[in-house]
C-alpha positions in Angstrom: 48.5 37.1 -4.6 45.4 39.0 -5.2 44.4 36.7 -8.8 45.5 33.6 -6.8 42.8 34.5 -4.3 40.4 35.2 -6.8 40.5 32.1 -8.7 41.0 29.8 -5.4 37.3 32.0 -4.4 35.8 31.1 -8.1 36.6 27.3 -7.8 35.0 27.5 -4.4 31.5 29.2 -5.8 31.7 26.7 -8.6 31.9 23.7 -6.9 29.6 25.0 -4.6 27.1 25.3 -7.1 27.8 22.4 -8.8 26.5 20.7 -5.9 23.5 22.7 -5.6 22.6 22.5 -9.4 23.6 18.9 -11.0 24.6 16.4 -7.9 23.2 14.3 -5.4 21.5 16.3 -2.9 20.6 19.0 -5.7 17.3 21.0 -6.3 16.1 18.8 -9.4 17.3 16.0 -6.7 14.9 16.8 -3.6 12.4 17.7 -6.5 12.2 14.3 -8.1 12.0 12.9 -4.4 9.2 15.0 -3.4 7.3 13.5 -6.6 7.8 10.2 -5.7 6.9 10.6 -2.0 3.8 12.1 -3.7 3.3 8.9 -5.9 3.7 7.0 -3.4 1.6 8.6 -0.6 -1.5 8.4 -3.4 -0.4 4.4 -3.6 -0.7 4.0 -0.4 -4.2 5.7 0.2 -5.7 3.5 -2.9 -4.2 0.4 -1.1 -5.5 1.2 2.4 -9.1 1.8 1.1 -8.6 -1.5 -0.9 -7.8 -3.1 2.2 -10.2 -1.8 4.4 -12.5 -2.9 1.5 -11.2 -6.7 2.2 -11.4 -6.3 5.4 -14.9 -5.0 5.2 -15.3 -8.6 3.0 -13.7 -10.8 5.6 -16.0 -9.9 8.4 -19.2 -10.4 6.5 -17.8 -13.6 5.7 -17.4 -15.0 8.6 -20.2 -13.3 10.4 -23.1 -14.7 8.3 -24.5 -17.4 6.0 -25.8 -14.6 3.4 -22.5 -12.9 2.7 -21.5 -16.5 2.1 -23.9 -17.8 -0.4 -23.8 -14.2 -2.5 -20.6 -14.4 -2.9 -21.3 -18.7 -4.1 -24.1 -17.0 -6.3 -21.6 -14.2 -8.3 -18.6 -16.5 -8.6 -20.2 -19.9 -8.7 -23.3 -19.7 -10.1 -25.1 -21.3 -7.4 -28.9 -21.6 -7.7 -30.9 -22.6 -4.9 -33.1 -25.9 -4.5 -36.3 -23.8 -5.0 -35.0 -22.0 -8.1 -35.7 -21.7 -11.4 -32.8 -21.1 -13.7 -33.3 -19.3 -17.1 -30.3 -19.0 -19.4 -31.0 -16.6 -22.3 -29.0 -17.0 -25.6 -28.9 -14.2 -28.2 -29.0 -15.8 -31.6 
């Protein structure tokens, strides 16, 4: 009676363990978790300054002509009527 107790106890603690050690719910478990809330907390902070960035972008846009034609001038080349436009070539 006494070993059948003492084994039925040592499954117990070993299948306890078990869980605590290798499955779902496990230390190395709730550790990879916590690395990937991490992750993506520091995601999520370079996004929001990105967006607030945009944002930033959007107003100007649509507040004034200046915003507008800077932004025509880096992505379009655009040169004014008054304008001289020197292209220089390295040879």
């Amino acid at each position: 009676m006494k070993q059948v107790i003492l084994t039925s106890m040592l499954v117990l603690t070993v299948s306890l363990q078990y869980r605590l050690w290798i499955g779902e719910g496990s230390l190395a478990h709730a550790s990879g978790l916590m690395d990937q809330v991490q992750r993506m907390q520091s995601e999520n902070r370079s996004m929001s300054q990105r967006n607030a960035i945009l944002k930033a972008e959007i107003i100007d846009l649509r507040s004034g002509l200046d915003a507008i034609e800077e932004k025509a001038r880096s992505d379009f080349g655009l040169i004014k009527q008054n304008e001289t436009f020197f292209l220089l070539v390295d040879e």
